[in-house]
C-alpha positions in Angstrom: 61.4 51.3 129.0 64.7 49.6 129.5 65.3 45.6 130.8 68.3 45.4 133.0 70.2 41.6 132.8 72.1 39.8 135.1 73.6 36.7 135.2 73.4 35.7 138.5 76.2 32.4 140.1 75.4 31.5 143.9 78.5 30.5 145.6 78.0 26.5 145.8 75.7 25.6 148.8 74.3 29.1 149.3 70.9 28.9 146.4 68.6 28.4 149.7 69.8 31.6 151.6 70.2 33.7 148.5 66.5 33.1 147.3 65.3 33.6 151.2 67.6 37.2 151.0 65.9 37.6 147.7 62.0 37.8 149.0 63.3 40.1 151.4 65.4 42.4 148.6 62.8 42.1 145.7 60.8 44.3 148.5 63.2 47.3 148.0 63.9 47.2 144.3 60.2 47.4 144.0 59.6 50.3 145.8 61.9 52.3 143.8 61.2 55.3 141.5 60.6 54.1 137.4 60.5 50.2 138.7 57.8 48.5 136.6 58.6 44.7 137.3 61.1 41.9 137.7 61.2 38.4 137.0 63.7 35.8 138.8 64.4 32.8 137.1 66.7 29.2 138.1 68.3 27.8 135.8 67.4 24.2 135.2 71.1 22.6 133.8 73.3 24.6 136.2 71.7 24.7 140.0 73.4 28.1 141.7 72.6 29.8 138.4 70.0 32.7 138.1 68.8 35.2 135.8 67.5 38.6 137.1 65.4 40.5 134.6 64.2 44.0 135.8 62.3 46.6 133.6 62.7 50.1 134.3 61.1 53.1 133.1 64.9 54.9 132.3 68.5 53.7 132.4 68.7 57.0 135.2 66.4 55.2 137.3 68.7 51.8 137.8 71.7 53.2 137.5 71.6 56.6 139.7 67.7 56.3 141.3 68.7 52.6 142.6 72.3 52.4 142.8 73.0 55.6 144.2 70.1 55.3 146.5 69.9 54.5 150.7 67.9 51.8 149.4 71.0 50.0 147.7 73.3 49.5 150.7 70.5 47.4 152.2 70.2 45.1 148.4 74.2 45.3 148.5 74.0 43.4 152.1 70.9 41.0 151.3 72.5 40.0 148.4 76.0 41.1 147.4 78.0 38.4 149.3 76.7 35.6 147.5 77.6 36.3 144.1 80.9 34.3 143.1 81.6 35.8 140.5 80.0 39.5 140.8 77.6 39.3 138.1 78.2 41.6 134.6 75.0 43.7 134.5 73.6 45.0 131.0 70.8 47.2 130.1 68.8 46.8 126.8 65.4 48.7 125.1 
């Protein structure tokens, strides 16, 4: 099993849309192939700050099952055009 990490920064005045996007994306990532859960959290000190936590059964299943999947473009348009800046994503076991 492998946790993916990402630092997530809303673009100011957008935290209400992004988590309303979110509901509808955590519906794909869930469905994928070697998903096993994900947590969401806010960060209390800095408001349009998240942190996306996502446990996978394999790196391959994030980074070529997900990304590289149908399934992505529609996360990519839920979610992509809020990020200011495009969060650094890391894996770790």
């Amino acid at each position: 099993m492998i946790i993916e990490i990402a630092e997530l920064k809303i673009k100011d005045g957008m935290s209400g849309d992004f988590e309303e996007n979110f509901k509808k994306a955590e519906l794909i990532i869930s469905s994928m192939k070697g998903y096993i859960s994900h947590q969401m959290k806010k960060c209390i000190e800095e408001e349009n700050q998240y942190l996306l936590l996502v446990k996978w059964e394999t790196l391959e299943d994030h980074e070529i099952g997900f990304r590289k999947s149908e399934k992505y473009q529609e996360w990519k348009k839920l979610l992509h055009h809020f990020y200011e800046p495009f969060p650094k994503v890391l894996h770790y076991k």
